[in-house]
N, CA, C and O of each residue as an XYZ file, in Angstrom:
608
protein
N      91.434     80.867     95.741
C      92.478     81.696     96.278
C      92.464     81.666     97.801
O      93.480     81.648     98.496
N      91.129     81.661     98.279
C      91.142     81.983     99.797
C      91.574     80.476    100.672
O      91.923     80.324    101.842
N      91.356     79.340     99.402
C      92.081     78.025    100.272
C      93.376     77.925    100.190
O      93.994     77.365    101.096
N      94.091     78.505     98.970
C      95.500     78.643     99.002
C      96.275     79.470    100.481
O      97.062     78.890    101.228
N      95.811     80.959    100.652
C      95.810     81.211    101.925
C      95.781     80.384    103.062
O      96.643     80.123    103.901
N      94.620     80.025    102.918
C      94.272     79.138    104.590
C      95.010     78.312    104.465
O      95.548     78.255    105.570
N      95.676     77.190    103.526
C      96.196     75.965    103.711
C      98.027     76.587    103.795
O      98.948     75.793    103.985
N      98.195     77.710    103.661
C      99.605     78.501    103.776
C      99.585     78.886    105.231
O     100.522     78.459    105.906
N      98.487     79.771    105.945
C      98.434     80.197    106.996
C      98.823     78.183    108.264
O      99.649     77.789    109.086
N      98.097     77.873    107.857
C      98.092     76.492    108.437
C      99.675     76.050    108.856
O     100.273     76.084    109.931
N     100.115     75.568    107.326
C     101.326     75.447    107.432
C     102.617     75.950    108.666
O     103.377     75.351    109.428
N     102.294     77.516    108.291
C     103.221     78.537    108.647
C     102.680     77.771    110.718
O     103.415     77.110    111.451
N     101.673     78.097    110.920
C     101.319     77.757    112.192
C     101.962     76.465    112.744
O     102.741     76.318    113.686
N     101.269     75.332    111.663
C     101.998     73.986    112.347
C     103.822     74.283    112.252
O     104.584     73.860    113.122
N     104.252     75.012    111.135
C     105.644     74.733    111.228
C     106.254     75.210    112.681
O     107.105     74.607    113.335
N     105.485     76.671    113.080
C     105.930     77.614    114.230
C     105.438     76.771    115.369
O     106.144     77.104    116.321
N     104.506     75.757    115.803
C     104.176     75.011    116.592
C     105.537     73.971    116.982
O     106.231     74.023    117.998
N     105.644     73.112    115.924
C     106.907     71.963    115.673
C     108.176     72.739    116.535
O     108.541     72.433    117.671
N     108.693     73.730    115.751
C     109.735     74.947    115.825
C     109.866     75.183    117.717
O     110.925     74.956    118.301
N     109.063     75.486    118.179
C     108.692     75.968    119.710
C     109.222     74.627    120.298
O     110.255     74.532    120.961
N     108.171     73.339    119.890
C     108.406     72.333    120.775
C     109.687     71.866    120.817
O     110.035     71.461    121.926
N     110.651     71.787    119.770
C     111.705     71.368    119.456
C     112.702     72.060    120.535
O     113.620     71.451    121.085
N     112.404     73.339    120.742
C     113.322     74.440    121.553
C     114.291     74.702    120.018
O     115.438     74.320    119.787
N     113.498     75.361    119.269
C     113.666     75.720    117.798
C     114.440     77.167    117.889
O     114.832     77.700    116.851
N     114.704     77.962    119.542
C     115.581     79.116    119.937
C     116.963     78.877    119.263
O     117.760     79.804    119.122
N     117.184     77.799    118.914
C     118.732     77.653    119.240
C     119.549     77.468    120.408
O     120.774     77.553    120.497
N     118.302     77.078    121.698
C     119.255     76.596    122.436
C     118.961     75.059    123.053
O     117.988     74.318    122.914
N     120.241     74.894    123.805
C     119.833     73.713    123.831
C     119.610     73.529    124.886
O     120.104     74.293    125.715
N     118.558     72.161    125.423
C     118.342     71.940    126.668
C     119.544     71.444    127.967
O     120.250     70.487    127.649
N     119.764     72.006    129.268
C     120.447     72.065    129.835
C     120.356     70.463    130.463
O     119.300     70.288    131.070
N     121.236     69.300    130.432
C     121.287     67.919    130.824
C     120.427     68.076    132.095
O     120.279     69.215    132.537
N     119.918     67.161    132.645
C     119.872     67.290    134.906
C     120.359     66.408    134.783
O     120.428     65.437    134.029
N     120.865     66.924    135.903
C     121.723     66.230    136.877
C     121.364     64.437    137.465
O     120.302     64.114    137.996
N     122.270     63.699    137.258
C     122.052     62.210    137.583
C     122.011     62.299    139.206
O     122.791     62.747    140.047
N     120.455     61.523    139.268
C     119.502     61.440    141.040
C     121.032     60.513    141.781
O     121.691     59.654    141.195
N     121.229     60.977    143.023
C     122.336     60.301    143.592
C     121.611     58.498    144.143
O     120.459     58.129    144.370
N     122.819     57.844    144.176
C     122.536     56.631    143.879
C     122.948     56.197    145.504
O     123.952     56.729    145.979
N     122.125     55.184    146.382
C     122.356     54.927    147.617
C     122.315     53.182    147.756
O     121.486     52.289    147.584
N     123.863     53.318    148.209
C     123.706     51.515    148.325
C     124.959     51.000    149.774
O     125.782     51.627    150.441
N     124.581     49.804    149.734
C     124.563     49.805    151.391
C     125.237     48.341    151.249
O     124.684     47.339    150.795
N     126.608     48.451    151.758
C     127.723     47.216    151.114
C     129.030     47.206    152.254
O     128.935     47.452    153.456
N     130.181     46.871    151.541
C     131.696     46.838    152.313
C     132.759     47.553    151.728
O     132.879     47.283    150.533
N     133.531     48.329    152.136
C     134.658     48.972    151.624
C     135.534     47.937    151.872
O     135.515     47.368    152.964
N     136.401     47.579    150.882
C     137.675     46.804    151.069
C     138.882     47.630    149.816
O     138.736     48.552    149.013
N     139.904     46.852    150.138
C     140.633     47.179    149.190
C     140.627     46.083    147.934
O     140.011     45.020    147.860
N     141.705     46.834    146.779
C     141.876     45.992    145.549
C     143.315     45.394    145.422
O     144.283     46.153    145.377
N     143.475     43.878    145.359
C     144.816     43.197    146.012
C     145.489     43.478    144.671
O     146.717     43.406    144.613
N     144.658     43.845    143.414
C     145.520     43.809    142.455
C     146.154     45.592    142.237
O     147.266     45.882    141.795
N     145.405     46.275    142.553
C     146.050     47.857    142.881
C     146.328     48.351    144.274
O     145.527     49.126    144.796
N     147.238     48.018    144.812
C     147.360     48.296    146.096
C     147.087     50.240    145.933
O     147.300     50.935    144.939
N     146.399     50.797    147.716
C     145.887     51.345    147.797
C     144.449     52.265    147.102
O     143.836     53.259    147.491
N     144.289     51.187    145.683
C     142.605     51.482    145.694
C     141.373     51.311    146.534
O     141.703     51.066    147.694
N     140.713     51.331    146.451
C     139.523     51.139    147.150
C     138.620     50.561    146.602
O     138.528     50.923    145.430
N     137.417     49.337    147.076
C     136.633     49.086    146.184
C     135.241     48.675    147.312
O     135.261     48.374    148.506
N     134.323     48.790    146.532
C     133.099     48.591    147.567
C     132.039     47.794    147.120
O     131.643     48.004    145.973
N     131.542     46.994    147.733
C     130.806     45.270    147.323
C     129.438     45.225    148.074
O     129.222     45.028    149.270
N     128.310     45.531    146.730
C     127.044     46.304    146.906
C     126.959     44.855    147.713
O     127.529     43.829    147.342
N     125.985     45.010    149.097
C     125.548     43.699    149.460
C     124.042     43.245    149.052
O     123.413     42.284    149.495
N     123.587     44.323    147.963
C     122.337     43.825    147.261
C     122.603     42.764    146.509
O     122.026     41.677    146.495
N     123.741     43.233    145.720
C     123.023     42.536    144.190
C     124.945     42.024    143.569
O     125.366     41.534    142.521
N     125.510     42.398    144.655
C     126.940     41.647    144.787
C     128.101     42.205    144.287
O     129.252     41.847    144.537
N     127.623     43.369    143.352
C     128.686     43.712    142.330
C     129.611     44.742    142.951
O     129.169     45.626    143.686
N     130.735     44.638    142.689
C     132.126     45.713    143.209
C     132.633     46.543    141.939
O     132.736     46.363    140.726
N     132.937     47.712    143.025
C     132.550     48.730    142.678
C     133.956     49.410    143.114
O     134.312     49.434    144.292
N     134.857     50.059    141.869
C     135.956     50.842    142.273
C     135.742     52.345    143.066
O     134.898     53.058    142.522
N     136.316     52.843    144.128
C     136.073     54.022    144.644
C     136.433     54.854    144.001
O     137.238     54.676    143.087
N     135.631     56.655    144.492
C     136.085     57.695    144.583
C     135.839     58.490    144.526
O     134.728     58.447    143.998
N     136.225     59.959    144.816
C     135.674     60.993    145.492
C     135.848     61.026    146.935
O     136.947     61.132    147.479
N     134.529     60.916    147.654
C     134.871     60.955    149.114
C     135.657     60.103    149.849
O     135.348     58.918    149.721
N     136.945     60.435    150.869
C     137.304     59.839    151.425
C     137.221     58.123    151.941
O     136.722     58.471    153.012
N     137.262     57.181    152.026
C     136.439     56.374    152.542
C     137.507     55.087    152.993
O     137.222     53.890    152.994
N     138.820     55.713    153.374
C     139.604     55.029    154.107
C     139.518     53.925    155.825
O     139.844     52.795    156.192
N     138.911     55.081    156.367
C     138.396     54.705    157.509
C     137.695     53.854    157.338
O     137.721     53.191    158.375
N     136.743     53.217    156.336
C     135.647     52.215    156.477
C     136.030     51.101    156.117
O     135.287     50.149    155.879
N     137.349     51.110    156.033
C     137.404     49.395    155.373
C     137.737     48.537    156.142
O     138.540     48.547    157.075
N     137.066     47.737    155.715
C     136.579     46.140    156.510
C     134.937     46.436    156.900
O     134.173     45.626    157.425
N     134.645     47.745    156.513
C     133.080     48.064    157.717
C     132.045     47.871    156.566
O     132.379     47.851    155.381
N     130.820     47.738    156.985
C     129.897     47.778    156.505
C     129.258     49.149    156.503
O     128.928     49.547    157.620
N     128.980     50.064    155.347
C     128.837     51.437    154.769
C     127.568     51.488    154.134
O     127.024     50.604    153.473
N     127.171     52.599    154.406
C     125.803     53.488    153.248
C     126.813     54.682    152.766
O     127.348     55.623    153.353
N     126.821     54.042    150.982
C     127.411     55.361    149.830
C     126.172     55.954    149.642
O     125.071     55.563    150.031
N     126.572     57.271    148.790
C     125.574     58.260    148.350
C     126.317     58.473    146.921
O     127.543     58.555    147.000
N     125.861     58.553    145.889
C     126.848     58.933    144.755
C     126.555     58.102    143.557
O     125.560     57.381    143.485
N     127.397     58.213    142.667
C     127.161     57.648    141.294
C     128.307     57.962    140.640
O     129.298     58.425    141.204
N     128.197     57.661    139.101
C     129.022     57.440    137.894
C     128.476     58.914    137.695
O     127.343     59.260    138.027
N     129.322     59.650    137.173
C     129.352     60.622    136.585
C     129.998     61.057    135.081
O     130.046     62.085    134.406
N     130.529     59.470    134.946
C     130.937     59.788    133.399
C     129.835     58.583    132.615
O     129.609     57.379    132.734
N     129.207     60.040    131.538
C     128.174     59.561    130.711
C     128.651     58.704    129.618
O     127.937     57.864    129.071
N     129.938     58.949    129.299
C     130.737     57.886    127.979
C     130.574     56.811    127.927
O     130.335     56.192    128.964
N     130.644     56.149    126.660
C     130.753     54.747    126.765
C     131.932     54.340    126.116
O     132.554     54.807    125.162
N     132.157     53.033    127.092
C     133.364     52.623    127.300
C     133.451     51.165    126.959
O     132.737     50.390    127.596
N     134.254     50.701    126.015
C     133.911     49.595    125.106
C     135.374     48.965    125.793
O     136.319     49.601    126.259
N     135.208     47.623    125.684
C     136.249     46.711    126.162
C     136.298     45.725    125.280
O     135.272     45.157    124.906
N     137.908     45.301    124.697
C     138.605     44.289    123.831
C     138.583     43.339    124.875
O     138.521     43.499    126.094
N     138.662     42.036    123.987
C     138.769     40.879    124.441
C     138.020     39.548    124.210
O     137.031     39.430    123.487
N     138.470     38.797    124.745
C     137.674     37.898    124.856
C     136.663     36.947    126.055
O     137.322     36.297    126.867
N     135.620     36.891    126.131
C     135.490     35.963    127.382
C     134.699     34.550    127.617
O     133.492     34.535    127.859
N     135.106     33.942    127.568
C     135.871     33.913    128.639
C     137.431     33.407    127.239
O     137.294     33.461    126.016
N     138.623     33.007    127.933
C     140.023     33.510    127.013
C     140.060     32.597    125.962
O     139.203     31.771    126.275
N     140.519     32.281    124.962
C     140.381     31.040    124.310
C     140.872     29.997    124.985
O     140.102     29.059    125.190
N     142.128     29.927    125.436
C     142.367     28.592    126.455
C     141.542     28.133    127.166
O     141.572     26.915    127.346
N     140.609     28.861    127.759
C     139.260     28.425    128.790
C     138.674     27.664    127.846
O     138.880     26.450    127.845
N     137.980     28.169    127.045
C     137.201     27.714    125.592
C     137.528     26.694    125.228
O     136.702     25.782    125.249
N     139.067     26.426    124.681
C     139.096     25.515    124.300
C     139.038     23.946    125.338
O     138.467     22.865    125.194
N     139.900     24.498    126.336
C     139.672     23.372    127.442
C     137.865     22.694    127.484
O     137.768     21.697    128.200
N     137.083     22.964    127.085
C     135.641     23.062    126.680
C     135.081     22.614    128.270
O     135.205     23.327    129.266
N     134.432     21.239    128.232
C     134.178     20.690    129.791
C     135.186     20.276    130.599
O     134.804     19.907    131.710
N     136.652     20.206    130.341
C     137.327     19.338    131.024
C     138.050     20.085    131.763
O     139.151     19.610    132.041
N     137.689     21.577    132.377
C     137.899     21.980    133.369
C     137.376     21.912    134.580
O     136.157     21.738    134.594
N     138.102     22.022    135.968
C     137.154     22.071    136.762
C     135.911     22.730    136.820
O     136.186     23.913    136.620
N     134.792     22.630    136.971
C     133.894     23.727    136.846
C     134.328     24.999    138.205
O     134.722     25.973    137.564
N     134.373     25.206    139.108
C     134.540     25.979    139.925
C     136.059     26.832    139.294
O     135.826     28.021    139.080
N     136.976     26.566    139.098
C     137.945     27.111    137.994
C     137.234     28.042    137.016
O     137.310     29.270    136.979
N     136.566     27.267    136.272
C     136.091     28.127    135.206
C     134.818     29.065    134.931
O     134.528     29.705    133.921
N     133.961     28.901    136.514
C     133.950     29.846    136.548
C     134.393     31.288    137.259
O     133.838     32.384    137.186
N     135.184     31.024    137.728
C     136.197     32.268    138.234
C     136.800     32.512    137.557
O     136.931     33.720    137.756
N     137.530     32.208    136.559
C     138.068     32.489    135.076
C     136.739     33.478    134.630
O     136.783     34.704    134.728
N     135.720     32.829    134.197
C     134.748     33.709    133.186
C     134.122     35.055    134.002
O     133.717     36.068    133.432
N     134.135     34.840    135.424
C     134.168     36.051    136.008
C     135.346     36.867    136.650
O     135.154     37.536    137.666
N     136.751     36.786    135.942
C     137.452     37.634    135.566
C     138.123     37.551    137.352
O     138.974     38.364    137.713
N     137.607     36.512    138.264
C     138.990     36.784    139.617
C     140.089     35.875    139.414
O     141.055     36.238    140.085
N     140.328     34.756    138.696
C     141.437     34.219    138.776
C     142.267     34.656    138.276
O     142.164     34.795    137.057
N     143.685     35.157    139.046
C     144.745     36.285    138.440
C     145.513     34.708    137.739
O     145.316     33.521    137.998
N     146.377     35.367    136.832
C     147.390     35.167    135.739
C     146.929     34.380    134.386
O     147.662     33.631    133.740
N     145.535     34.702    134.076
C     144.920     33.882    132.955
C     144.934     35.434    132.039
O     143.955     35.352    131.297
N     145.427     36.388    131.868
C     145.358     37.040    130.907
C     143.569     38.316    131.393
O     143.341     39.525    131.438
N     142.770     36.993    131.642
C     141.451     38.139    131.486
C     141.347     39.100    132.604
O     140.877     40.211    132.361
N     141.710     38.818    133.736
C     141.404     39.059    135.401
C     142.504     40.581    135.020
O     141.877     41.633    134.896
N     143.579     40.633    134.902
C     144.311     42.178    134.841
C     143.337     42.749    133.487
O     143.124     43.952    133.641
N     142.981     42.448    132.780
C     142.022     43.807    131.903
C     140.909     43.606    132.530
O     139.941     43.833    131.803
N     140.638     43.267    133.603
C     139.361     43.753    133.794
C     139.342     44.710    134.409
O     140.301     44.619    135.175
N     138.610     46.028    134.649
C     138.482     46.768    134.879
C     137.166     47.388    136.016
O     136.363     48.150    135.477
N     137.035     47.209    136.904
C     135.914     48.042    138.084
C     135.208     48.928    137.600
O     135.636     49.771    136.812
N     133.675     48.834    138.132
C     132.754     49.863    137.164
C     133.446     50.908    138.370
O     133.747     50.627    139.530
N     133.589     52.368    137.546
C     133.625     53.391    138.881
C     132.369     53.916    139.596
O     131.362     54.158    138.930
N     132.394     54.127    141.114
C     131.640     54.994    141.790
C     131.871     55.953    142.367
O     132.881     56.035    143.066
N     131.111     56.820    142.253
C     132.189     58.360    143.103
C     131.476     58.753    143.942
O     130.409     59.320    143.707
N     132.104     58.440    145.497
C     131.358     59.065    146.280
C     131.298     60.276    147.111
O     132.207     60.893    147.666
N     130.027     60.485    147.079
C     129.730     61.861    147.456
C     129.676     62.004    149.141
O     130.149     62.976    149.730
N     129.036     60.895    149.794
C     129.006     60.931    151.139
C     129.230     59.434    152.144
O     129.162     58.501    151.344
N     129.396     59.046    153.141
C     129.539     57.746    153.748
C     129.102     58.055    155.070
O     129.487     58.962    155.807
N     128.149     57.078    155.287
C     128.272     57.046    156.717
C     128.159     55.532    157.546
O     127.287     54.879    156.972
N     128.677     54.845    158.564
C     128.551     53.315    158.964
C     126.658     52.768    158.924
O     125.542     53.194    159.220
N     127.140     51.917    158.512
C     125.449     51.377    158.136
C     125.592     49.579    159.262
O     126.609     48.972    159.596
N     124.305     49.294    159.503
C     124.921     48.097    160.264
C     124.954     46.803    159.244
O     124.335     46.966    158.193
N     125.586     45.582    159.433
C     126.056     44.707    159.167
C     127.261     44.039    159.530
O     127.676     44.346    160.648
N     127.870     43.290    158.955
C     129.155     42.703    158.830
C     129.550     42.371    157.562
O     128.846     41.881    156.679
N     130.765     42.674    157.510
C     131.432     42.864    156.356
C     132.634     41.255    156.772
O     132.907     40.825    157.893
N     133.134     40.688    155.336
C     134.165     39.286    155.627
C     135.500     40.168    156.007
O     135.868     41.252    155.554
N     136.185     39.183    157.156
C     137.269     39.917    157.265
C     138.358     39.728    156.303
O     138.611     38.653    155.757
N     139.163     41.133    156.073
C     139.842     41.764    155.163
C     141.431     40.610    154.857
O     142.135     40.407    155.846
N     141.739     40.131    153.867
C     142.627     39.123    153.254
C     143.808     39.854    153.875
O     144.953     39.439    153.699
């Protein structure tokens, strides 16, 4: 009898242990906040949306649609953003890539053609208008040194 107890008392403990760690209140844990993100590039514009904005990390190359803070004044300049993506969703994209016409053309494209095709800048092949700019939203700007290419 007295192990039936103890191996009940046990239970009841580990369950109320589990229960606690879980945040077993019923409530739920409050997200934090995404650490702001600092990168150090060019504001230009986007020839295919006139008056967007877009900004071209000079780390690691990738462009980047604006927004949030202002950041008119900086284009053509070389900039330090502060900021990030703030939408946690995921965001799934149709298509194909590179288009089937690319594909099928197999090697007998130029190579320099194709790959600007498969990276989505050569306009009127279908892929280059769905592509879409990761967003960044910025929170702050200030001139950083470098040189930025001058503006098309």
């Amino acid at each position: 009898m007295r192990m039936h107890l103890l191996a009940g008392f046990l239970v009841a403990v580990v369950a109320a242990t589990v229960a606690a760690r879980a945040g077993g209140d019923g409530q739920k844990a409050e997200p934090k906040p995404a650490k702001p993100i600092t990168l150090v590039g060019c504001v230009g514009t986007d020839e295919a949306k006139p008056g967007q904005l877009t900004f071209n990390d000079a780390k690691t190359g990738t462009t980047y649609r604006l927004s949030g803070a202002d950041t008119r004044e900086y284009v053509g300049k070389s900039v330090q953003i502060v900021g990030g993506s703030d939408d946690k969703r995921l965001k799934v994209r149709a298509g194909l890539n590179p288009s089937p016409n690319v594909a099928a053309q197999a090697g007998a494209m130029d190579p320099t053609r194709a790959a600007m095709v498969a990276q989505g800048s050569e306009r009127g092949t279908g892929s280059a208008e769905a592509t879409e700019l990761p967003e960044f939203k910025v929170k702050s700007v200030k001139p950083a040194s470098g040189n930025c290419p001058p503006a098309k």
